[in-house]
N, C-alpha and C positions, 0 to 999 in steps of 0.2 A: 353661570346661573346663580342667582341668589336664592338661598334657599331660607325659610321660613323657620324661624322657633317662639317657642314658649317660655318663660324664667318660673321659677320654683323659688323656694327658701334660700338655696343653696346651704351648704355645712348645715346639717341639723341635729349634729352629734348633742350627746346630753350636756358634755361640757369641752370648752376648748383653753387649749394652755398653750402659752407661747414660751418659747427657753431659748436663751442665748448661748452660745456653746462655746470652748475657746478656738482658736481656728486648730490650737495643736493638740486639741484633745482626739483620742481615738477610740474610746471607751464607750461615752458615757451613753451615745444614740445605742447602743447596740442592745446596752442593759436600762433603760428605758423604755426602749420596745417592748421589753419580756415582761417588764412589768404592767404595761400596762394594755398588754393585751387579755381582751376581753370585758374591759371596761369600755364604753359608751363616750369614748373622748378621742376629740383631734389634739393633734402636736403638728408645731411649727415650730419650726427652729431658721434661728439667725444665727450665723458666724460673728464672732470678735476677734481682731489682730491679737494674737498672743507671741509674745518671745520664747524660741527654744529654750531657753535656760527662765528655773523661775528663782529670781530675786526679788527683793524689795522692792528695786529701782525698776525692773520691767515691768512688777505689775501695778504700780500704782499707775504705769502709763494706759491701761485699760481703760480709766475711769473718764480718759478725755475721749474715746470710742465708744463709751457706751450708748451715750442717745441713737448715732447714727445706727449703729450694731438693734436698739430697737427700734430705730422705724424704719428696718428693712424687713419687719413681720407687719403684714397686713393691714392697714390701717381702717380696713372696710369688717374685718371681722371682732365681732364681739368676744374678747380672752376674759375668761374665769379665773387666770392667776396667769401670772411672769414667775421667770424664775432667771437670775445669772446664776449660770451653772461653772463658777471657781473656788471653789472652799478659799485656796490660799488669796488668790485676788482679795475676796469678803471681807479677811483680816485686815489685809492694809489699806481698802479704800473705805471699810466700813459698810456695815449692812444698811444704816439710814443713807450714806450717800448712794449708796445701790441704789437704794428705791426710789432714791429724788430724783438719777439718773434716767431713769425706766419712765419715770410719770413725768418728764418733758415732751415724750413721744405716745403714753398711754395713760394719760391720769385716769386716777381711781381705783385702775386694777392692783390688786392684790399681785403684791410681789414679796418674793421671798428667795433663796440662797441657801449656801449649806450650811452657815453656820445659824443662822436662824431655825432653819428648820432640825438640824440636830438636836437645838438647845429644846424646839419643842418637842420632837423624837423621846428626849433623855424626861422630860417632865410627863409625860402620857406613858413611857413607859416608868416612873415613879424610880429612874436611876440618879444618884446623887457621887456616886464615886466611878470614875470612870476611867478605864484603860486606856491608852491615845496611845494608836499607832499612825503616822504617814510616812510620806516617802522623802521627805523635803529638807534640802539643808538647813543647819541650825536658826539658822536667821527668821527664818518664816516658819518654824518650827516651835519655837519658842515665845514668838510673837502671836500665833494661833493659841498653845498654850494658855497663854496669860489672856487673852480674850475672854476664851471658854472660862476660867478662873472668876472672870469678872460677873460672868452672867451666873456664877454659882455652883458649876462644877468643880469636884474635888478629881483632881488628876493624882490617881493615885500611884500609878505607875508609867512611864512613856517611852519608845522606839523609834527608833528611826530607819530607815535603808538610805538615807543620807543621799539620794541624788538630786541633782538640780536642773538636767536631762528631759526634759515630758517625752522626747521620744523611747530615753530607757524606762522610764516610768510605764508606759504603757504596755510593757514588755516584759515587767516583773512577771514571775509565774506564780499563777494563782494558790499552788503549792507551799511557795516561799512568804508567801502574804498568810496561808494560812496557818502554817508554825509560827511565823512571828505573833498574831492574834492569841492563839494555843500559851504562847509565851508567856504572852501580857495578861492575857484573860485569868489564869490558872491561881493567879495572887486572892489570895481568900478574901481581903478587903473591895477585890474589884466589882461593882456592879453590875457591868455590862463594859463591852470594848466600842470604840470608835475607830474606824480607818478612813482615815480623813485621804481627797483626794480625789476629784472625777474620773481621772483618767486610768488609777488603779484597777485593774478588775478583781471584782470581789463576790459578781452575782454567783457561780458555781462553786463558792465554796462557803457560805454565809451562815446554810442552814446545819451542814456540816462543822462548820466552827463550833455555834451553840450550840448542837448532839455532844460536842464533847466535853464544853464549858459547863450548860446546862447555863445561861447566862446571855441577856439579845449581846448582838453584835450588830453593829449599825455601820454603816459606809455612809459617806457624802453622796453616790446615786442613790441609794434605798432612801436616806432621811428625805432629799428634794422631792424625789417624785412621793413619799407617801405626802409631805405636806403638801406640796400642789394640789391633788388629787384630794385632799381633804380641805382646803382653802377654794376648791371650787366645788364643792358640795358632794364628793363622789367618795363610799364609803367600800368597804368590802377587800376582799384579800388581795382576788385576782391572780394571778402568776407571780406574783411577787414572792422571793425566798424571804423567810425570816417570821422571828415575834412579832415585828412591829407592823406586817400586817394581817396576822393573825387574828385579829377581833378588832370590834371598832371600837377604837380612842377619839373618834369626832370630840368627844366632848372634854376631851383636856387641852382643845384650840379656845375654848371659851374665853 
């Protein structure tokens, strides 16, 4: 029996965002949910081929997956922003080749990443000296470093847990991330801390970090999703832990 329908709008969320994930991340959909519920927005997510281990030499090999990795998000729906969700990828393929990647499959949209959006994280929050902790052997450790350097961050102090692993990466305990922060943070010159890395989890200890700092604490998922979220017009706290989205900085993307 054929049965009869009607078509509506279809998705008529207030804003929609697309994000690329890495295939071996485990983190970072889980604390992207939290944050962005109760806001007015769809997520779509596409998988990219990532290697267990993160070196230089794996991840520059992303940047030849990227297009496909986004035109396997919806080509019929209208995105309010992209995002490749790899901090360390970002460093070695570059945030501009990111976005040239993304707009062979979606020109125009608004695409951003973790070191982009940190850099604007650390400017709307008006931090200029910053503690850098991730999880990543020296090589893409040091290379992230001197990145952030270049856009005008003073690194004033840095940490490592030195794996190269994403499956132990994902498996640090949130405990252990959070004395390491505590570590870093506590330096009288630092402004604010960075824990760079998607797959870290950082959501349940974030706000707690800063009660004890008294100083933001930013992660690679908090910096993405508030830029997205503010790169498609969508302002407000939400469930999100932390300073940065504690009051609206819309106006330091200007």
């Amino acid at each position: 029996m054929k049965l009869d329908f009607t078509l509506d709008q279809g998705n008529e969320a207030k804003a929609c965002l697309g994000l690329i994930v890495l295939q071996a991340d485990e983190t970072l959909e889980n604390e992207f949910r939290h944050a962005i519920r109760g806001f007015d927005v769809s997520l779509f997510h596409s998988r990219i081929p990532s290697h267990p281990s993160v070196t230089k030499d794996t991840l520059i090999k992303m940047a030849e997956d990227m297009p496909t990795a986004a035109g396997l998000l919806p080509q019929s729906t209208r995105f309010d922003a992209m995002a490749y969700a790899c901090t360390s990828g970002t460093t070695i393929i570059g945030p501009a080749q990111v976005a040239a990647k993304i707009h062979t499959q979606h020109p125009g949209v608004p695409v951003t990443e973790p070191i982009t959006a940190v850099v604007a994280a650390c400017r709307a929050l008006q931090i200029k000296k910053l503690g850098f902790l991730t999880p990543y052997v020296p090589e893409v450790s040091n290379a992230m470093r001197t990145l952030l350097e270049e856009y005008g961050l003073e690194i004033t102090n840095f940490g490592s847990f030195e794996q190269a692993q994403e499956k132990v990466v994902s498996k640090i305990a949130e405990v252990s991330t959070l004395d390491a922060i505590v570590r870093l943070g506590e330096k009288s010159e630092c402004e604010g801390v960075f824990v760079s890395c998607t797959n870290l989890r950082t959501f349940g200890i974030l706000e707690e970090a800063e009660q004890i700092l008294g100083k933001p604490v930013l992660s690679s998922n908090l910096a993405l999703v508030w830029h997205m979220l503010r790169l498609a017009g969508i302002n407000g706290q939400g469930t999100a832990p932390g300073k940065l989205f504690a009051k609206d900085l819309s106006s330091a993307l200007e």
